[in-house]
C-alpha positions in Angstrom: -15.8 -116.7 -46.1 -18.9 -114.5 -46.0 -18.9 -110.8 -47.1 -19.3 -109.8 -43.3 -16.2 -111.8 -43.0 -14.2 -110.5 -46.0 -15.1 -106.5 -44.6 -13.7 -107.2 -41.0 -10.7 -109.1 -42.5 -10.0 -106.2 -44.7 -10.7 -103.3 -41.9 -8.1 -105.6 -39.8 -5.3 -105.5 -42.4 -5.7 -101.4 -43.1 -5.6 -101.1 -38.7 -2.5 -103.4 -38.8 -0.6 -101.8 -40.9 -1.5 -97.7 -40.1 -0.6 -98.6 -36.9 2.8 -100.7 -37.5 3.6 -97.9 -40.2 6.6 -95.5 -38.6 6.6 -92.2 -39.4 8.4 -90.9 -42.1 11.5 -88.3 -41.2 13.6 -86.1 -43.3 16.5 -84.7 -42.5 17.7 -81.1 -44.4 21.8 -80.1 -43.7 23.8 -77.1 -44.5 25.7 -74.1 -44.0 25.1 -70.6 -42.2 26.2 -68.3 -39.6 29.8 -69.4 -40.4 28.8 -72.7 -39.0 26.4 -75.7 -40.2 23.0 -76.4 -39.3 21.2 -79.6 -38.7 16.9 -80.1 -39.5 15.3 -83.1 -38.7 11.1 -83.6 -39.3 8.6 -85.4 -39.6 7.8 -85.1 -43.2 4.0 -86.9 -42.7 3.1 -84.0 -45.9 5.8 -85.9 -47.8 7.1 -82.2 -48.7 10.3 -81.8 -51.0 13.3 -81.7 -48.2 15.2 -80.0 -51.1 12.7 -77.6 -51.7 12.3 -77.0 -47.7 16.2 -76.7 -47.4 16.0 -74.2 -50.3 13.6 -71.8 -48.2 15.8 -72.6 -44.9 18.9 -71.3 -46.7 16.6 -68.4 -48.3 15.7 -67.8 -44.8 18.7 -67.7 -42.9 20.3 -65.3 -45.7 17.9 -63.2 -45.0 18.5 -62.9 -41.1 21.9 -62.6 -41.7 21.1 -59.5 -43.9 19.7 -58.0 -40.5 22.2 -59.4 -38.3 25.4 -60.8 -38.9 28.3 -58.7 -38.3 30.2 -60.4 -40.8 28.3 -59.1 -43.5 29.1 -55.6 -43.9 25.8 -54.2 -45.6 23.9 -55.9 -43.2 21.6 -53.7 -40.5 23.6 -54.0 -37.7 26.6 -53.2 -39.7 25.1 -50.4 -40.7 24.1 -49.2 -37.3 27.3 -49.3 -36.4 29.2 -47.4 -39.0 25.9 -44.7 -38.1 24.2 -44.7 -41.6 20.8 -44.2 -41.3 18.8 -47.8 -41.3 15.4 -48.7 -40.9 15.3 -51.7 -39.0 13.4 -54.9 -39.9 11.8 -57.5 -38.1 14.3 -59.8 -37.2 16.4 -56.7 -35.6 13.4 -55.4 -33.5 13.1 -58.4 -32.3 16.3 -59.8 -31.5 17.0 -55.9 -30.0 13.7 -56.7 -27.7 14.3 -60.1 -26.4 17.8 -59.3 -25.7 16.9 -55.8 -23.7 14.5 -58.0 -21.6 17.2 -60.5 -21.1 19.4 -57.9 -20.4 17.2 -56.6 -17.7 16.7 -60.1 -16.5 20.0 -60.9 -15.7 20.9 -57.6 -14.0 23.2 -56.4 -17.2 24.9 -59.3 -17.2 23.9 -60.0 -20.8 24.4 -56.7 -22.7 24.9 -56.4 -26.6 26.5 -53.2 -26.2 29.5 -55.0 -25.2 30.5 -54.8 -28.9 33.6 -52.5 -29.0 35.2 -54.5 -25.6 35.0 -57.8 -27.7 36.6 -55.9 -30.3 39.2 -54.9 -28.1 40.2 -58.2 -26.9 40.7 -59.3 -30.5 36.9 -61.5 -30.7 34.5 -60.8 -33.9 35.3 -60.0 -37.6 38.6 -58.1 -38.7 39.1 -58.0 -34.5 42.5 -57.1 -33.4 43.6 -57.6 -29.3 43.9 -53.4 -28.8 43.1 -53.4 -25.1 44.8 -51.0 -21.6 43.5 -50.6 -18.8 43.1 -47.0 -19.8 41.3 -47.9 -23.4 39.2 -50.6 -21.3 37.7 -48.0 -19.0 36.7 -45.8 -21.8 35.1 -48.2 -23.8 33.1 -49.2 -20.6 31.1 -45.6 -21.1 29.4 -46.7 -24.0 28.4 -50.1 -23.0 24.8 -50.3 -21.3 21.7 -51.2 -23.1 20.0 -48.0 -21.4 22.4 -46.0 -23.7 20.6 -47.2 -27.2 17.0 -47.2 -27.5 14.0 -48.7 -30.5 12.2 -45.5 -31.8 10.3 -45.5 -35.2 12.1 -48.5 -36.2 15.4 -47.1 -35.9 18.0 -47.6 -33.4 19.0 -44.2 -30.9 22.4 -43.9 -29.5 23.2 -41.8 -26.8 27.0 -41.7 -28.0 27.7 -42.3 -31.8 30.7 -44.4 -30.8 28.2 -47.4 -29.3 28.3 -50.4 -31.3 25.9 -53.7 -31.4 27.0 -57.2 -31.2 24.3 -59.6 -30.8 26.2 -62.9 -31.4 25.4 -64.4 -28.0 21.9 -64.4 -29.2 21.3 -64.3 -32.7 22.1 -67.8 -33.7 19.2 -68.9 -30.6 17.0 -66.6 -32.1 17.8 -68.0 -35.6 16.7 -71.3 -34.3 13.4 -69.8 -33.0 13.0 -68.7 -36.9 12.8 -71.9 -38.2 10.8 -73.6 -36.2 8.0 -70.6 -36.5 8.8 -71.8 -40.0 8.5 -75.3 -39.8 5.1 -74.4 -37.7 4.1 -72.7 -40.1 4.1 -75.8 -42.5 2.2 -77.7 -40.1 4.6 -79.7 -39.1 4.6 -81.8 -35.3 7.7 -82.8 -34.4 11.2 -81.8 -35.2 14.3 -81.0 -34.4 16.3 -77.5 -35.4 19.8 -77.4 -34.8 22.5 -74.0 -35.6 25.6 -73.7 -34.4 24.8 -76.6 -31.5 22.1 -74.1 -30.5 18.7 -76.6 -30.8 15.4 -76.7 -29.9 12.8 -79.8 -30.5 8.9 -80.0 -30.6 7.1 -83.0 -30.1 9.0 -86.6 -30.4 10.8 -88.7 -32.7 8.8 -91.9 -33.5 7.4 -91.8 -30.1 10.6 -91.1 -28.2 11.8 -88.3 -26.7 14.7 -86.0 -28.4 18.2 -86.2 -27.2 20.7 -84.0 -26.8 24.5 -84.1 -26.2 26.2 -81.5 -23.9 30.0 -81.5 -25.0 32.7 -82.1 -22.9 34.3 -78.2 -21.8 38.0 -79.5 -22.7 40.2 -77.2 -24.9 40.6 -79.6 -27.8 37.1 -80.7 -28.0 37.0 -78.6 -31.2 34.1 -80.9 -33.1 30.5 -80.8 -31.4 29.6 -84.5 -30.4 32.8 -86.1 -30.8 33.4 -86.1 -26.5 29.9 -86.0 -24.3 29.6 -85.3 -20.9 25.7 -85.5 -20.8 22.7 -86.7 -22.9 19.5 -84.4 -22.4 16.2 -85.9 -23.3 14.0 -83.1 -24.1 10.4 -82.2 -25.6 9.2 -78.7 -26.9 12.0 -77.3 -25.4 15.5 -75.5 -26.5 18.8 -75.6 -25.1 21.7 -73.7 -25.6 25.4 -74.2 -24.2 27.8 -71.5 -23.8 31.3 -72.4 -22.8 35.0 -70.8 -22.8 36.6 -74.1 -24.5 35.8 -73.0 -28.1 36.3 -69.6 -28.3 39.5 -67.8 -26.6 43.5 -67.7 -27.1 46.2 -67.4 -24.9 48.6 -64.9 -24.9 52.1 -65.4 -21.9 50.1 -68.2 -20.7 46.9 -66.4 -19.7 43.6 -67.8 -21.1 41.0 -65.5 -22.5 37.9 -66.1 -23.5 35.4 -64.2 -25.3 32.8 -63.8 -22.6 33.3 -60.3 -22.0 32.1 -59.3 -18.7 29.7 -56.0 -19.6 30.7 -54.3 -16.0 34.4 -54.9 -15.4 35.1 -54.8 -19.4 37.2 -57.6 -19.4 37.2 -61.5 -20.2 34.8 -63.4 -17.6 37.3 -65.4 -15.6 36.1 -68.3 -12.9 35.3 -72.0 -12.5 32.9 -72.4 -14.5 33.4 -74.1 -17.7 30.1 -74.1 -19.5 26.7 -73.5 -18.9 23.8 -74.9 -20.8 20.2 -73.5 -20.4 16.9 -74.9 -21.3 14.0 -72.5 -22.0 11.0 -72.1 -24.4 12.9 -70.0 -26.7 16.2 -71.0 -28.0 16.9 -67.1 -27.9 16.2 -67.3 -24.1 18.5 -69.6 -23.2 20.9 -68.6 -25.7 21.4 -65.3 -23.4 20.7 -66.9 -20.5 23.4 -69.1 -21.0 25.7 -66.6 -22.1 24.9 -64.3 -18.3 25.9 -67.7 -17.0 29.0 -67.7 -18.2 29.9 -64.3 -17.3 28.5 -64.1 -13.3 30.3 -67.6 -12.4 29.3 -70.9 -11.2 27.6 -69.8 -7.6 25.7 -66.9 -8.4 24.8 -69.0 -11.8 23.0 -71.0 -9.6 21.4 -68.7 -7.4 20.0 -67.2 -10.2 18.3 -70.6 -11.9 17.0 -70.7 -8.2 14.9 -68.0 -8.1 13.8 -68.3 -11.7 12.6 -72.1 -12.2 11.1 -71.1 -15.2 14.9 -72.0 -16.8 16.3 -75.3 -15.9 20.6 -75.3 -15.9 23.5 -77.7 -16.1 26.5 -76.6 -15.1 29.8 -77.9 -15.6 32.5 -75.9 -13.6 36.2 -77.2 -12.3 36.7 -77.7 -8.3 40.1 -76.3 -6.8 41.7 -79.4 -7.6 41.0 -78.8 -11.4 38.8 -81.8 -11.9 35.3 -81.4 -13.7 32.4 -80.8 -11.5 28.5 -80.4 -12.3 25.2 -79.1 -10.8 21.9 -79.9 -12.1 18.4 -77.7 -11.5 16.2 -80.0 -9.8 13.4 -80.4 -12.4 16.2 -81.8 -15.0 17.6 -84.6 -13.3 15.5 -86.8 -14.5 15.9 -86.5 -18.0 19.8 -86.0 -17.4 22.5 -88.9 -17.7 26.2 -88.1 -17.4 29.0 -90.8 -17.9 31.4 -89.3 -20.2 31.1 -90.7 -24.0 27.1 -91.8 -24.8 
């Protein structure tokens, strides 16, 4: 074999096997938010998933610090006790996005609607305290044109307004870490809180996909019962649904979708809503305004705004499960119960 020979031979071998070679992933689990969270990336930097995992926690600490109203030093606990707060990035954020969303959606999404969640017995240390009389004086201090962002410190136009932004926060936690996982340089990857996910890129050179849960009462473990697989790139998604979330009290259902303009629990057909945007904060509210304006006008709405794409899953008047699909997602939509 001649040395011309010997170099092609070897150049062949080195091609052959970079291009057999399947890219590495890691995958990085945990707790936060009162829920888990699920990371999977491409670790081509062969980075310490440990050591990643360690900053994700640090991370998500952090947020919660700023938003979580189960942690009662952090800002928006603060806010709403009225001490005097400067407010970090994470809150002026979150506050912005969901203002635009809340303009957006025509008040349908509101995160004034804190003390009517409280007062149907949803969030931290919540009791069910609700009249009709109560319930129309708590709707004067819900309206996000009531608080307003100056100097890095939130304005109320009644000291009694109070902030929940948990039909946001966990999307916008998701939109964290993947600025994070930008940040390290990384292509493709999956981020996953609560079941609110968004993906960039591909896995191995296949799209991501995503289960949509089955919206039946005792589908308690995300997974477990599918009624749709989602293949999706560089997107998020987020599902909001009454199946999870609500009790019953002399055989009335309530869930904790508040509606922001009557005050009280959204109530029609539809059973969840799951919204596909850039920003898992996006759909995240977006799914959430879904859920409390109702399957039709749900879908006049992903009408006129194609930038979101929608499925729908809603009950017909005979009670059995019905579902609508925005026309740029059918193709990467399959339904057929368990996948």
């Amino acid at each position: 074999m001649t040395r011309l020979q010997i170099v092609l031979l070897f150049f062949l071998l080195v091609f052959t096997s970079c291009r057999n070679k399947r890219p590495e992933y890691s995958t990085i689990t945990g707790f936060a938010q009162g829920s888990t969270y699920n990371m999977i990336f491409e670790n081509s930097k062969h980075l310490d998933p440990s050591a990643v995992n360690n900053r994700v926690g640090q991370i998500l600490h952090a947020f919660d610090l700023s938003l979580s109203l189960y942690v009662d030093s952090s800002i928006v606990s603060r806010i709403n006790r009225n001490d005097t707060v400067t407010c970090d990035s994470f809150f002026i954020e979150n506050f912005e996005k969901s203002r635009k969303i809340w303009q957006l959606t025509g008040g349908a999404f509101d995160v004034t609607v804190a003390p009517l969640v409280k007062a149907w017995g949803f969030g931290p240390d919540a009791h069910k305290n609700i009249s009709d009389a109560k319930r129309d004086s708590i709707l004067k201090l819900v309206g996000m044109e009531k608080v307003e962002l100056r100097d890095r410190k939130i304005i109320k136009s009644d000291p009694r307004i109070t902030l929940d932004f948990n039909a946001i926060a966990q999307g916008y936690s998701v939109d964290v870490m993947c600025m994070f996982f930008d940040g390290l340089g990384i292509k493709n990857y999956l981020v996953e809180i609560g079941g609110e996910v968004r993906v960039k890129g591909e896995k191995a050179g296949k799209l991501w996909r995503i289960g949509i849960d089955k919206p039946v009462d005792d589908n308690m473990i995300p997974g477990s019962d599918l009624e749709a697989v989602i293949s999706l790139k560089d997107k998020a998604i987020s599902t909001s649904g009454n199946y999870r979330k609500f009790y019953v009290e002399n055989g009335i259902k309530y869930s904790h979708e508040i509606d922001p303009k009557t005050g009280n629990p959204a109530r029609n057909t539809l059973l969840s809503a799951s919204i596909l945007a850039d920003e898992c904060a996006t759909a995240d509210g977006i799914a959430t305004a879904c859920m409390v304006i109702g399957k039709d006008n749900a879908i006049e709405f992903l009408n006129l705004h194609h930038e979101y794409e929608g499925y729908l899953i809603y009950s017909d008047e005979s009670g059995n499960f019905r579902t609508w699909t925005s026309e740029k997602l059918k193709s990467s939509i399959s339904e057929s119960g368990n996948k």
